[in-house]
N, C-alpha and C positions, 0 to 999 in steps of 0.2 A: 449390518451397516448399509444404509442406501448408501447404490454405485457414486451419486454425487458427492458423496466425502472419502471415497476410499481412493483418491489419488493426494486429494489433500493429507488426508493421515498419511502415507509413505512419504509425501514431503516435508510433513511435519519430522518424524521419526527420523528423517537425516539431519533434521537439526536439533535433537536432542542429546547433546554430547559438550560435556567441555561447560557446561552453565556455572555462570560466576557470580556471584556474592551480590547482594542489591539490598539497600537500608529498605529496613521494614514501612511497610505501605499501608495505606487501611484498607480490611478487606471487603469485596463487594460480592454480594452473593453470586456463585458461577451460574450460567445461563443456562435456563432449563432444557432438555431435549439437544444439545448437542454434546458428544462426547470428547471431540476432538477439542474444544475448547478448552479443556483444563493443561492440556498438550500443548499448546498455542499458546498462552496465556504465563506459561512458564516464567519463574522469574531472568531479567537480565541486566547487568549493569550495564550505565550506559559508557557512550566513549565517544571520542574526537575521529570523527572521518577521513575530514581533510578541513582545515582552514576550520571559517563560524559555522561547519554543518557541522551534526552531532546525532549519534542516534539515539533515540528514549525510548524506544518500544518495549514489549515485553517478546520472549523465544521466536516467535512461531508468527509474529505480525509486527513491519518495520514503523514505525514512528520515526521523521528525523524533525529536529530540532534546526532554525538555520536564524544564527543569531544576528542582532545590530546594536549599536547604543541606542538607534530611536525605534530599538522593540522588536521584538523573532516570531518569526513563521513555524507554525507547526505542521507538519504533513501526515495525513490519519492518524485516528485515535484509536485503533484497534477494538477491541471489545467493551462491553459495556463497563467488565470487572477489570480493563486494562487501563482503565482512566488514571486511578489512585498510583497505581505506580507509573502511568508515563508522568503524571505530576512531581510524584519522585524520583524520578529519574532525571527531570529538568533540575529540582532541586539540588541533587547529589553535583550536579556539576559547576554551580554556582549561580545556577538562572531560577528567576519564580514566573512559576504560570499565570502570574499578573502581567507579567508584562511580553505577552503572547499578545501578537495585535490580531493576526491575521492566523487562520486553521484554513489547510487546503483539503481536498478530501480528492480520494482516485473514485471510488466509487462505492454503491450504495448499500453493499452485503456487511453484516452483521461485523462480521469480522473487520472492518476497515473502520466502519462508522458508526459501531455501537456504543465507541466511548466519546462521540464528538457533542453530544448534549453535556454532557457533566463536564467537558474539558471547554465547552464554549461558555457554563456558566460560570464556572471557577476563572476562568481569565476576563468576561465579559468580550471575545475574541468575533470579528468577523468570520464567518463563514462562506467557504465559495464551493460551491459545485458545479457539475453539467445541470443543462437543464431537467434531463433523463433523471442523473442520481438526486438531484434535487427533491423531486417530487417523491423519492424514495425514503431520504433524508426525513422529507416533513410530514410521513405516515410511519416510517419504523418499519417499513418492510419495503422489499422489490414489488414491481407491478409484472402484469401477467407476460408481457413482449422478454421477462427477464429470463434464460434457459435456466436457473435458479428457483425460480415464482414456486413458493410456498413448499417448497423442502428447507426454507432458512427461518429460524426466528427471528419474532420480533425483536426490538429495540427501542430503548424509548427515543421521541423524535427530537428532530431540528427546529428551533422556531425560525431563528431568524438568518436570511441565507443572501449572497449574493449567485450570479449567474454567472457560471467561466464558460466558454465556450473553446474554441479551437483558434489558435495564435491570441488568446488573451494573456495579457499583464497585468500582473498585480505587485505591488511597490508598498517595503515598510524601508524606511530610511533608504539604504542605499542598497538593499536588499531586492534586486528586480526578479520574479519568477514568470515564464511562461508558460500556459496550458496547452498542451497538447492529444489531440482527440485518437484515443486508442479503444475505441469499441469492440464488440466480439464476444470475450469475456460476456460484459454487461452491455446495454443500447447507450451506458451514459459513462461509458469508463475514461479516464481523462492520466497522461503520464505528465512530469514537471518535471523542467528543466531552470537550470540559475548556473552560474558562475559563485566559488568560491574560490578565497586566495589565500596564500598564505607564507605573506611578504610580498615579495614579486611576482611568486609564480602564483597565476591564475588556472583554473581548471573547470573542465566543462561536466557537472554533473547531472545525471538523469535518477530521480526517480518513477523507476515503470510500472504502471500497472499489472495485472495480472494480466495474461493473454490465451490460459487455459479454456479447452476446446471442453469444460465439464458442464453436468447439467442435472436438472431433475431427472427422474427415472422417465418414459415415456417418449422424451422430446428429440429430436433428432436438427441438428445444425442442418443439414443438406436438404430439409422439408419442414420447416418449420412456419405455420401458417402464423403464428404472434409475433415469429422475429425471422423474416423471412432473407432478410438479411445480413442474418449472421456470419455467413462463410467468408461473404464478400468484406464486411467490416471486420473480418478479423486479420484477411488477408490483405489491406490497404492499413492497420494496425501496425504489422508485421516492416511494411515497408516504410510506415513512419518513425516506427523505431530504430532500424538499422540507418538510415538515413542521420539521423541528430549528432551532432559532436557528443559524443561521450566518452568523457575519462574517466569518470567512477561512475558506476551504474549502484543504486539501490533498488530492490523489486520489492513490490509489496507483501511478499512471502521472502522474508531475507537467506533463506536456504536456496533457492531459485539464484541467487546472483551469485551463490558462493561465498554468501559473506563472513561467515564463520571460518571458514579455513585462513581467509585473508585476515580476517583479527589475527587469529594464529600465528599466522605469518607478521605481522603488524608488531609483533613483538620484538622482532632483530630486524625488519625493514622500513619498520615506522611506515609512518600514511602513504610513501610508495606502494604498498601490499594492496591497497584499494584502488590503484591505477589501474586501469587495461583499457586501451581503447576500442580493443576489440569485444570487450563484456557485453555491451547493445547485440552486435551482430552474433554471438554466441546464443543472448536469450531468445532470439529471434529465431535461432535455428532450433534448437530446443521448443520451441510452441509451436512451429512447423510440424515437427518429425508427432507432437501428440495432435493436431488436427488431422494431418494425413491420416494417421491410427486409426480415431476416433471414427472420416471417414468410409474407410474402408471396413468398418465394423457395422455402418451404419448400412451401407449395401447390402451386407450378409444378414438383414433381420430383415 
């Protein structure tokens, strides 16, 4: 297995445990050439967060849902073959992927946004990305600047997209999200933040990007002539994350935020279990301690 998926797979493999029941989906053929995706792709019912956020993903890549009466946001589409059940998953909870106005996307790897063409047709949904994940979006693959570039497959692309950038808002009903620029990972990686409530208490939610110091074979964060800027955007990443108000944190690999355990826990704590204000500053020290790693591995070659 290239080195660039074998930390994904042990992250994935912590969240294989405990999968629950999800109404049947139609199925889409799995993605050629990657293994881990059938791992990833796992089925998962979905469930109430906190307040109108809701997750819809499938195991191993986070989808949330974040409803209005004047129409819900969808946050990544996961894989190409993860579309049909995050449809159902919207479904099972009472919502139709019609009335999705808006699809936000973190960034441009296979896995986050191979299912945002078939869930942008199915809804007829705006789309927003970085500028960076954009141009990824609407080819189907990463460009060369990506420590990724052509270790990931294709995807079929985006047609139609808007531009999010860094302090951008985007507004369905009363529904406000803001974008925030987490580079590193990817050159176009972007986290979302909103408020959901539920009654009177309001709550400050973060969905994160990924902040993993991984890559193709070959390429080295601390010398990289395509993305030469990698360390530094990861590490000004780092400290826009821990910085955000956040009481419930979702990552875009939902075993990274622990959120499986907090379901778990969710069952005699109810959506308390998804509190922690401290979960930002934890992820953040967690992508620390694998860049450090990374590195100091990267000296010894």
């Amino acid at each position: 297995m290239p080195p660039t998926l074998t930390r994904a797979l042990a992250l994935a493999l912590l969240a294989g445990h405990g999968s629950l029941a999800l109404a049947q989906a139609p199925v889409t053929p799995p993605t050629p050439g990657c293994d881990i995706c059938a791992t990833w792709n796992a089925d998962q019912a979905p469930f109430r967060i906190f307040g109108n956020t809701y997750y819809v993903g499938v195991k191993g890549l986070s989808s949330v849902l974040v409803t209005s009466p004047q129409g819900h946001v969808l946050i990544d589409g996961g894989l190409p073959e993860s579309a049909p059940k995050i449809i159902a998953n919207i479904g099972t909870l009472g919502f139709r992927i019609e009335d999705v106005k808006l699809i936000l996307n973190s960034h441009g790897h296979i896995d986050h946004a191979g299912g945002l063409a078939e869930l942008q047709r199915r809804s007829n949904a705006l789309v927003a990305a970085s500028p960076s994940a954009a141009l990824d979006l609407a080819s189907g693959e990463v460009g060369p600047d990506d420590p990724q570039y052509h270790a990931l497959p294709k995807y079929p692309p985006v047609k139609d997209m808007r531009l999010a950038r860094d302090g951008g808002q985007f507004n369905v009903g009363p529904v406000n999200l803001t974008a925030h620029a987490t580079p590193g990972h990817t050159p176009g990686g972007l986290s979302w933040t909103w408020q959901s409530c539920d009654g009177p208490r309001c709550l400050n939610m973060v969905y994160a990007d990924s902040l993993n110091a991984v890559s193709r074979p070959g390429f080295k964060f601390s010398a990289s002539s395509e993305y030469p800027n990698a360390v530094a955007d990861l590490r000004r990443s780092f400290e826009t994350l821990e910085k955000l108000p956040c009481d419930v944190l979702i990552s875009a690999h939902p075993e990274a935020s622990q959120l499986w355990e907090r379901l778990e826990a969710s069952a005699t704590a109810g959506s308390d279990a998804f509190v922690d204000p401290q979960a930002c500053r934890a992820y953040v020290a967690a992508a620390r301690t694998v860049l450090d790693s990374r590195l100091e591995q990267e000296k010894q070659q």
